[in-house]
N, C-alpha and C positions, 0 to 999 in steps of 0.2 A: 943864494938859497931861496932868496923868497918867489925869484925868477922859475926857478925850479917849479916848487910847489903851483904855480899859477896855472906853467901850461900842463900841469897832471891833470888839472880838472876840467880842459875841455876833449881831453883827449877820453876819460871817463865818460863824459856825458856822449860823445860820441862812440864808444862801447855799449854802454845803456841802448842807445838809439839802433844799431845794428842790433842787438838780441832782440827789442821791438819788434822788427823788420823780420828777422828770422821767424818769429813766434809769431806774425800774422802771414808768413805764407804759408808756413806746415797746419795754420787754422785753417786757411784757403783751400791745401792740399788735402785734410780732411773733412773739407764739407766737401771736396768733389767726390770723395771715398762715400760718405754717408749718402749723397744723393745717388749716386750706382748704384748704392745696397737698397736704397728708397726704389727706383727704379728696377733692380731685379726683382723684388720680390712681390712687385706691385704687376709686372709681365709671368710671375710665377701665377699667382695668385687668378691672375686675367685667363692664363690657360686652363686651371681649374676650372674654374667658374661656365667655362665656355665647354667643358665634355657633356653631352647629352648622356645624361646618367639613366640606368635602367635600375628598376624597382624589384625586388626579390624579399621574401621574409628569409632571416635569420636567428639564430638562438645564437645567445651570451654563452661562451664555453668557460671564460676565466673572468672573474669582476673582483679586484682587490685592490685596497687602498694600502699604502704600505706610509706608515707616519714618520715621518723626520723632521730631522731639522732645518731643512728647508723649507717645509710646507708640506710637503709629502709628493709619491708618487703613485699613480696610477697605474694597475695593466689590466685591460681588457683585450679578453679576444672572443673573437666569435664567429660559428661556422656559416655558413650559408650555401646554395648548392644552384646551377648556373647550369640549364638546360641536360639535365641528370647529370651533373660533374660537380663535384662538392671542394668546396673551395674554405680557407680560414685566413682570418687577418686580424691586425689588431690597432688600423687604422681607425679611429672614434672620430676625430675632425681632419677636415682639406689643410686647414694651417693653424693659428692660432688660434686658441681655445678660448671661448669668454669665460668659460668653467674654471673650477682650483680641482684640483683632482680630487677633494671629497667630493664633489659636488658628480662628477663623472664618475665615481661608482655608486652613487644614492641611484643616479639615472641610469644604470645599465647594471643593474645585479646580475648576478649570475643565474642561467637557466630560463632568464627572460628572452619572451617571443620581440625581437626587431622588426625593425625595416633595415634592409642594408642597400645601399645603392652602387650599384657598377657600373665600370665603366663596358658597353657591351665590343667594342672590340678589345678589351683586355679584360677580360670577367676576375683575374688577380687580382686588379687594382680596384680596393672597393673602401668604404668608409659607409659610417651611420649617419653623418650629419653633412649636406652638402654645401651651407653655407659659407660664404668667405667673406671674412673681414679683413677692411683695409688698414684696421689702426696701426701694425707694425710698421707698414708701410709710410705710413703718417708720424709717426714716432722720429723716426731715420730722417723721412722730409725735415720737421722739428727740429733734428739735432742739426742736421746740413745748415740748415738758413741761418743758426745760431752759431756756428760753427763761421760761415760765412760773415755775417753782419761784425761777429770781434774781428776777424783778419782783416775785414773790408777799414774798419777804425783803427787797429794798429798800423795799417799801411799808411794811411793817410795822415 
């Protein structure tokens, strides 16, 4: 009996040590996942940034803050008009916002005079603000290397 009980316990620790193993390559396997998602949206992000955007005035059609419980959400839209062809969107940022979306309808009431910029070989695709931030992108980088650094330690 006592023979028994002895070799249950290294046969345990060697279970333990496989789910280890297991649990640092799916960490491995999701900082590759994370660093793709870091990488697309950072080559998203790069293609914005790089359309030679054109300048037009626009007027706010719709500016409403709607409150929840999440934070709230915002809808803006607004019309604007692209060599006598009048065009509406309700693109406010290229990607993510530094704004809460109180804050993006304080900034764009309704019946307020814009800037809106397009793109001039697609006058559809147009937005108010052209800058682009890389933090989401950064975020994902973050989580990848952290993500990597535990599996790189469980492995080992």
């Amino acid at each position: 009996m006592f023979h028994k009980l002895s070799t249950s316990i290294p046969d345990m620790q060697h279970a333990d040590f496989s789910a280890i193993k297991v649990t640092g390559v799916a960490l491995a396997l999701m900082a590759a996942l994370w660093f793709g998602g870091a990488f697309y949206v950072w080559r998203k992000q790069q293609t914005l940034s790089q359309i030679a955007w054109q300048e037009t005035t626009g007027k706010i059609t719709r500016s409403e803050f709607i409150d929840d419980s999440e934070g709230g959400t915002t809808k803006i839209e607004y019309a604007y008009e692209v060599q006598g062809k009048r065009y509406a969107s309700s693109r406010v940022v290229l990607d993510y916002s530094p704004y809460n979306s109180a804050q993006l309808a304080k900034k764009y009431p309704a019946n307020a005079e814009v800037r809106v910029y397009y793109d001039p070989n697609n006058p559809e695709a147009a937005t108010l603000e052209t800058q682009v931030s890389y933090s989401f992108a950064a975020i994902l980088l973050g989580a990848g290397i952290v993500c990597l650094a535990i599996g790189a330690f469980l492995l080992n």
